[in-house]
C-alpha positions as CSV (number, residue, x, y, z in Angstrom):
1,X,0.0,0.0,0.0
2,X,1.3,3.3,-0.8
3,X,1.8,5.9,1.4
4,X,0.5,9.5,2.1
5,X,0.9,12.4,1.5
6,X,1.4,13.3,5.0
7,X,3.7,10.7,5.4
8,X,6.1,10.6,2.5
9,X,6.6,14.7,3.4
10,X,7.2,13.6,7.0
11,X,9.9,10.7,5.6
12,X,11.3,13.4,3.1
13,X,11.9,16.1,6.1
14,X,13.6,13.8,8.6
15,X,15.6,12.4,5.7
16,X,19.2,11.5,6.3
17,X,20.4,9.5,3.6
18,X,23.4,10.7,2.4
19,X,24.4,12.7,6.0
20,X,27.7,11.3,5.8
21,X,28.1,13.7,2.4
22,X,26.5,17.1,3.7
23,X,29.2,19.3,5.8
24,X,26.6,21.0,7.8
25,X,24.9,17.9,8.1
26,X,20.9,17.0,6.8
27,X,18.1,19.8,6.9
28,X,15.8,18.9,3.6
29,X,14.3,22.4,2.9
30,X,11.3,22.3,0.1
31,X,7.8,23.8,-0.1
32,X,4.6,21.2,-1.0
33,X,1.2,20.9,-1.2
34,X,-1.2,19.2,-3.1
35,X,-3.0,22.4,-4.6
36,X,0.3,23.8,-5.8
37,X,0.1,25.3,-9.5
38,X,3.4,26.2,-9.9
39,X,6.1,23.6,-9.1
40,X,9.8,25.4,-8.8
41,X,13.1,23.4,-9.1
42,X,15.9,24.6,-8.1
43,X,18.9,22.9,-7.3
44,X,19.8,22.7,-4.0
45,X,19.5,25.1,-1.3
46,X,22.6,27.5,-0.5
47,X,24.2,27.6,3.3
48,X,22.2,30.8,4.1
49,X,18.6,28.8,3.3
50,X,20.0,25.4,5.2
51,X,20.5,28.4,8.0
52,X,17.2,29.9,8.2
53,X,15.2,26.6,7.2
54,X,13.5,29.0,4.0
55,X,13.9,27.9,0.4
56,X,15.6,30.8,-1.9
57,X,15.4,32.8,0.9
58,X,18.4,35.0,-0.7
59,X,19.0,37.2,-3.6
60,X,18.7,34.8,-5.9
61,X,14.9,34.2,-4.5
62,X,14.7,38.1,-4.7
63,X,15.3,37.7,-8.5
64,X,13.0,34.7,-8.9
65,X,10.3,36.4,-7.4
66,X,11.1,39.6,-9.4
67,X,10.8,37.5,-12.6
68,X,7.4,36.2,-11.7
69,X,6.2,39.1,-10.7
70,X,5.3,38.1,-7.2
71,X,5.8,38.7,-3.7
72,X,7.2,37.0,-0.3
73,X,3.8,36.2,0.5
74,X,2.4,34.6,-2.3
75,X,5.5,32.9,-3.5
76,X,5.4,31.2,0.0
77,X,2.0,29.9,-0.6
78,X,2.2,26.6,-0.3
79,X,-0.9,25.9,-1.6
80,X,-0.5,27.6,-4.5
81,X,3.3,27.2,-5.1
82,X,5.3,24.4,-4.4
83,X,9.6,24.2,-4.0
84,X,11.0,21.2,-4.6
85,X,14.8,21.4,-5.7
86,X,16.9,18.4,-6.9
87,X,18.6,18.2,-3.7
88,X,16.8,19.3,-0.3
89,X,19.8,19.5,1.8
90,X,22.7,21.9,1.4
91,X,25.4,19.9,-0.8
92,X,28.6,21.8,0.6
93,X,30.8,24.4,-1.8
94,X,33.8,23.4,-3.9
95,X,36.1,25.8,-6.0
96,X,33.4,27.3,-8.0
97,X,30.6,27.7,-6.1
98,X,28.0,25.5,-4.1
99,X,28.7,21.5,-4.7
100,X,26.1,19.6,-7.2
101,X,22.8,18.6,-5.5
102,X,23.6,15.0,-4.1
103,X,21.8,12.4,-6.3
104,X,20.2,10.4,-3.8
105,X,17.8,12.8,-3.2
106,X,16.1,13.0,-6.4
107,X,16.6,9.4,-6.9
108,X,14.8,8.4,-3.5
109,X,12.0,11.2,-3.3
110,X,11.4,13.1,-6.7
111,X,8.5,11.0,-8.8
112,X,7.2,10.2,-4.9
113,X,6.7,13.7,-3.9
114,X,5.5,14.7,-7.9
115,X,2.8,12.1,-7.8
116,X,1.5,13.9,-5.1
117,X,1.1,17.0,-7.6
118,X,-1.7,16.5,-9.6
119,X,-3.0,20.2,-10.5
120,X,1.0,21.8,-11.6
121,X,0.5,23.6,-15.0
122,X,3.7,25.5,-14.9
123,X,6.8,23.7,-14.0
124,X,10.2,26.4,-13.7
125,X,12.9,24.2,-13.6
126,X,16.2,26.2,-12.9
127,X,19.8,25.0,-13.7
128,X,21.1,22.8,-15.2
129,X,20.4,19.5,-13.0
130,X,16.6,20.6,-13.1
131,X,17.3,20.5,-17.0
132,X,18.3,17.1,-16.8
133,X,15.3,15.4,-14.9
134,X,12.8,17.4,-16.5
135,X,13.5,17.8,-20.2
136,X,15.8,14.8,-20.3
137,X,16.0,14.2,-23.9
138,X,14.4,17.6,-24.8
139,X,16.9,19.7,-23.6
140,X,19.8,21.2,-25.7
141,X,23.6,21.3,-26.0
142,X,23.6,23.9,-23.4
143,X,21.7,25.9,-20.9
144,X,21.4,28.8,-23.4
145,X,19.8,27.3,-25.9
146,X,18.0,25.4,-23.8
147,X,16.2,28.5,-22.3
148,X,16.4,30.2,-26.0
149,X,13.9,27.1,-27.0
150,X,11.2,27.7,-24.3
151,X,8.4,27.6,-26.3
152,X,9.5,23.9,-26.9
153,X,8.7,23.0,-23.6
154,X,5.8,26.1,-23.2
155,X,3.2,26.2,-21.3
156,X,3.7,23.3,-19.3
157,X,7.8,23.8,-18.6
158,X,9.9,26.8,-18.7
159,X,13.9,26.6,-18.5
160,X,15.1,29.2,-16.6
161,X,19.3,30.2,-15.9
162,X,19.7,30.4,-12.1
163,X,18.8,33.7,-10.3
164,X,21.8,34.0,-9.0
165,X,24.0,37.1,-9.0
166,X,26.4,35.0,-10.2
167,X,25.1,35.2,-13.6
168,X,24.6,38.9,-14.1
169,X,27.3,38.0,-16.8
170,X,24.7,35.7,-18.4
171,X,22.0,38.1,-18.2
172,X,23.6,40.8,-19.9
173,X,25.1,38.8,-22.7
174,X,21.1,37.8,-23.3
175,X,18.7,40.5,-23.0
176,X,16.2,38.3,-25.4
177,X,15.8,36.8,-21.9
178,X,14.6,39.3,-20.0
179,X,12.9,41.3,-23.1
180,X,11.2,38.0,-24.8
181,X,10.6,35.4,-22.0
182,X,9.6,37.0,-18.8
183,X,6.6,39.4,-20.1
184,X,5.2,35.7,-21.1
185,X,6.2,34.0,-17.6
186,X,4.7,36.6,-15.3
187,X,1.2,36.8,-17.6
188,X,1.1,32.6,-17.1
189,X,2.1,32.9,-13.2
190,X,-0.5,35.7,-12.8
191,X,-3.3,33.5,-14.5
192,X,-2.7,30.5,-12.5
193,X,-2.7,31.9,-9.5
194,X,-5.7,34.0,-9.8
């Protein structure tokens, strides 16, 4: 017999599965609820969100937010907006930046949580481990043109670059993104959430 929804959450948050690989040790961060819309996937969250227990509660979730056009508020919705990054527990950094989202994660609790999700029209998947699990086959040679072909995956997917400051280099070598592709995301945000 399968379990519920009540409990696979419960399992998810006390999770400890790959502890011995997380330097600050396991705290799954996500955001679910049956009712959710929108489903966001990130990667993994950063040390200041394993800190305060919030997902993209940092500037890159300033910039999210920004490019959906919502607030605090409504982006913590719950019911209306779910967070569920490829990794739920702070990875660690290495020379570039924050470590890859562990694999276990996705592998033990992704299509568990996701069956759980039966009303998501809008799927942002962010980065380029998101890519991989969602658009698998569908996604291109690289993360540009991956985002540059979002009305392949439109309206049901949208491939997003990370938020991060980070890639303010990214952002200005591609205006298209910000001119083209975020009028369109906000208007679809907007409509599902009203």
């Amino acid at each position: 017999m399968a379990e519920s929804f009540e409990d696979t959450v419960a399992a998810a948050r006390s999770c400890n599965i790959c502890k011995a690989h997380l330097p600050l040790g396991p705290r799954p961060v996500f955001q679910i609820a049956q009712t959710a819309r929108i489903l966001i996937v990130g990667q993994a969250p950063g040390r200041r969100v394993h800190e305060t227990g919030i997902p993209f509660n940092d500037p890159s979730g300033e910039r999210l937010r920004s490019w959906m056009g919502v607030d605090r508020t409504v982006f913590y919705d719950s019911a209306r907006i779910a967070l569920l990054p490829m990794g739920f527990c702070y990875p660690g950094t290495g020379k570039s930046g924050d470590l890859p989202p562990r694999p276990e994660c996705a592998q033990h609790w992704r299509q568990p949580l996701l069956d759980f999700l039966p009303h998501i029209a809008l799927t942002l998947v962010i980065g380029q481990y998101a890519h991989a699990w969602h658009l698998a086959t569908r996604q291109k040679g690289n993360l540009t043109d991956t985002v540059k072909n979002w009305r392949e995956y439109w309206p049901d997917i949208l491939a997003l670059p990370h938020p991060s400051p980070r890639n303010n280099i990214w952002l200005r070598r591609n205006p298209w993104f910000e001119e083209e592709i975020l009028p369109v995301l906000k208007d679809r945000v907007a409509q599902l959430l009203n």
